[in-house]
N, C-alpha and C positions, 0 to 999 in steps of 0.2 A: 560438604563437598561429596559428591557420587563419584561413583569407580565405571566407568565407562568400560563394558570389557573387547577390544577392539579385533576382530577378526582378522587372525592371522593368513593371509595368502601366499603362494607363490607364482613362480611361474609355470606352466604347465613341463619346459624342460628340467626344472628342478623337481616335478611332481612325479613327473618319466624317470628322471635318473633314482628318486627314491625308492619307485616302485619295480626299479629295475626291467623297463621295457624301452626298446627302440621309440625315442619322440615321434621320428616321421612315420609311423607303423601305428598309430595312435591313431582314433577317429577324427576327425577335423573341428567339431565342438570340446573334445578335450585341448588340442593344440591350437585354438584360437581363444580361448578364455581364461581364465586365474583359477586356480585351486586351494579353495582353503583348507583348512586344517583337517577340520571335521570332513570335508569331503574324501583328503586324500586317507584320515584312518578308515573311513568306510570304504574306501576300493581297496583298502589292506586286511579288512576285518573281512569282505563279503564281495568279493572281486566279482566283476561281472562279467558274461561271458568274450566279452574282446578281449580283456583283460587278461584269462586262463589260456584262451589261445594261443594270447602274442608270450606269455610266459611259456606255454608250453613248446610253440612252433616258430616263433620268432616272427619275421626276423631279430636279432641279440645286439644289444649294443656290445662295444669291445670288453668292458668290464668283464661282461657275464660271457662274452666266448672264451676270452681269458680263464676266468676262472674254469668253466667246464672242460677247457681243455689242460689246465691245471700249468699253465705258463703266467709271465707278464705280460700286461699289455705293450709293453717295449719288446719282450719277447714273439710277440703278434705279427706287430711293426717290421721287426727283424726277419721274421718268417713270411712278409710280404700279405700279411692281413691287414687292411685297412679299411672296409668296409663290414657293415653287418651283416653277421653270418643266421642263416635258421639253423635249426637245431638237428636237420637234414644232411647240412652241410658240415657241421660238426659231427655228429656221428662218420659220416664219410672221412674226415679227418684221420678221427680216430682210428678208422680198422685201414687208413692208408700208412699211417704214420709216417709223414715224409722225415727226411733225417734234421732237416732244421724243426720239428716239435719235438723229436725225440730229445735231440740236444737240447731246448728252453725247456724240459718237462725235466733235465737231468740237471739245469742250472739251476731252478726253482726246487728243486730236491735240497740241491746243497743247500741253500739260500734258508729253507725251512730250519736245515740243521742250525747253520750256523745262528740262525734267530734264536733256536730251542740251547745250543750251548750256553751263548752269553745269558739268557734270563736263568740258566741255571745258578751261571757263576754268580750274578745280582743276584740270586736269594740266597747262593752260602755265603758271601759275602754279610748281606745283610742280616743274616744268621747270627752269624760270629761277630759283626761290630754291632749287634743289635741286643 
């Protein structure tokens, strides 16, 4: 019996969201084709210049304006973000600071804490019954 080794694909939205760029901001041969495996570690290993761009200037899917502006994407949502931002538009953001980021930047503060308490108390827990 032979081991057939089967190349793995996805979709080009699954290849987008791994590589962390806007799908529709993509060239039109990456969002009308399948990405395999090996393709998508070489646009991670050796990104090419669409690629740097759209990472660097967007336009951002929500994930990544989220994170850069260090909210949830519920907290986005809540702040009346719903489409993607470039990285223009977040900087502006940032030096406006309207009072609903301020607030999701101060709930996402706590949020962190409270993440950072309980994994404390799970490992002296697991300290002491371990």
């Amino acid at each position: 019996m032979t081991s057939h080794q089967n190349t793995q694909t996805m979709k080009p939205a699954t290849a987008a969201k791994k590589l962390g760029v806007y799908l529709e901001a993509t060239p039109a041969e990456f969002r009308e084709g399948v990405v395999s495996r090996a393709e998508l570690n070489s646009l991670q290993a050796d990104p090419p210049q669409w690629l740097q761009e759209l990472r660097r200037n967007g336009p951002h899917p929500r994930p990544v304006v989220a994170s850069r502006l260090g909210v949830s994407i519920a907290g986005l949502a809540r702040g009346g973000i719903t489409e993607p931002l470039t990285t223009e538009q977040i900087d502006a953001l940032r030096e406006e600071r309207p009072e609903w980021l301020e607030r999701e930047q101060a709930t996402q503060a706590e949020v962190r804490k409270e993440a950072e308490r309980i994994k404390q108390r799970n490992a002296e827990r697991a300290k002491r019954d371990g």
